[in-house]
C-alpha positions in Angstrom: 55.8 154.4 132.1 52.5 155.5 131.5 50.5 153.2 134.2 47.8 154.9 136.0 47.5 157.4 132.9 44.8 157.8 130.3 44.6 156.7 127.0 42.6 157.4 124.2 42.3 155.4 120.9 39.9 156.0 117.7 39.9 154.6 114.8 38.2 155.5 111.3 37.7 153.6 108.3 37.1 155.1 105.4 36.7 154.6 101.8 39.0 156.0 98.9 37.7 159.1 98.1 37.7 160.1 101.6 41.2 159.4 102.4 43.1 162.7 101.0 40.4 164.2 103.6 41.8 162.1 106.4 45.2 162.5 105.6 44.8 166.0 105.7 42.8 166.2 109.2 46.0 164.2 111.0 48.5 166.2 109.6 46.9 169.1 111.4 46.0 167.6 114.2 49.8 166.4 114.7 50.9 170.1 114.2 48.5 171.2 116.5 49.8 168.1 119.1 53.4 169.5 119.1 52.2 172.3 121.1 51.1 170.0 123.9 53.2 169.7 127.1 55.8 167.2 127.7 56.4 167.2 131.2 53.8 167.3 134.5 51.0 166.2 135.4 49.0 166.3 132.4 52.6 165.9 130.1 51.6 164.3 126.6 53.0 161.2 127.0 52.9 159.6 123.6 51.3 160.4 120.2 51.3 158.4 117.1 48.8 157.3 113.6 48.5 154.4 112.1 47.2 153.8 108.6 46.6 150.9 106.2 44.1 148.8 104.2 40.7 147.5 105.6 41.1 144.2 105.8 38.1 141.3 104.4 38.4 139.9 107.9 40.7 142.3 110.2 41.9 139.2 112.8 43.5 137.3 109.4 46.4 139.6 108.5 46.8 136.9 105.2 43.1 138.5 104.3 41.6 140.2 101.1 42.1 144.2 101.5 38.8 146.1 100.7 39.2 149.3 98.7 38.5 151.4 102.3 41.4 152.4 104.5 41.8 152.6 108.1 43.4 154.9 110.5 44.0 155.3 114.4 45.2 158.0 116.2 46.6 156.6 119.7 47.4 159.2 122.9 48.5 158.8 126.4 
C-alpha cells in the first residue's frame, strides 16, 4: 500500500506536431525509471503514462476531441 508515501502527477497537453517530441521524452524517461529501486525506504513504488485526445470539455468523456493530445506521467 502506498499510504503515507509521495506522489507526484503532471500532465502535458500538447498539440500534434509536438507529440513525436513527447513520445520520445517518456520513453526515456521510463528507461531511465527502470533503474530506480524497488525495495526501502525510498523503493519506487509505481510508475505508469497515460496518453489520449484533449477533450472539448475534459469532465464529458462523450465530448468533441481537439486536435492536441494529453499525457500524464503518475509516480509513487
Amino acid at each position: 500500500m502506498d499510504l503515507g508515501k509521495s506522489h507526484i502527477v503532471i500532465m502535458w497537453t500538447v498539440g500534434p506536431d509536438e507529440v513525436a517530441a513527447g513520445d520520445a521524452v517518456f520513453q526515456s524517461h521510463g528507461k531511465w525509471m527502470e533503474g530506480h529501486s524497488r525495495q526501502g525506504d525510498t523503493a519506487l513504488l509505481d510508475y505508469s503514462i497515460s496518453k489520449g485526445p484533449d477533450l472539448a470539455n475534459p469532465v464529458d468523456p462523450d465530448s468533441a476531441p481537439t486536435r492536441r493530445s494529453s499525457a500524464g506521467a503518475w509516480t509513487c
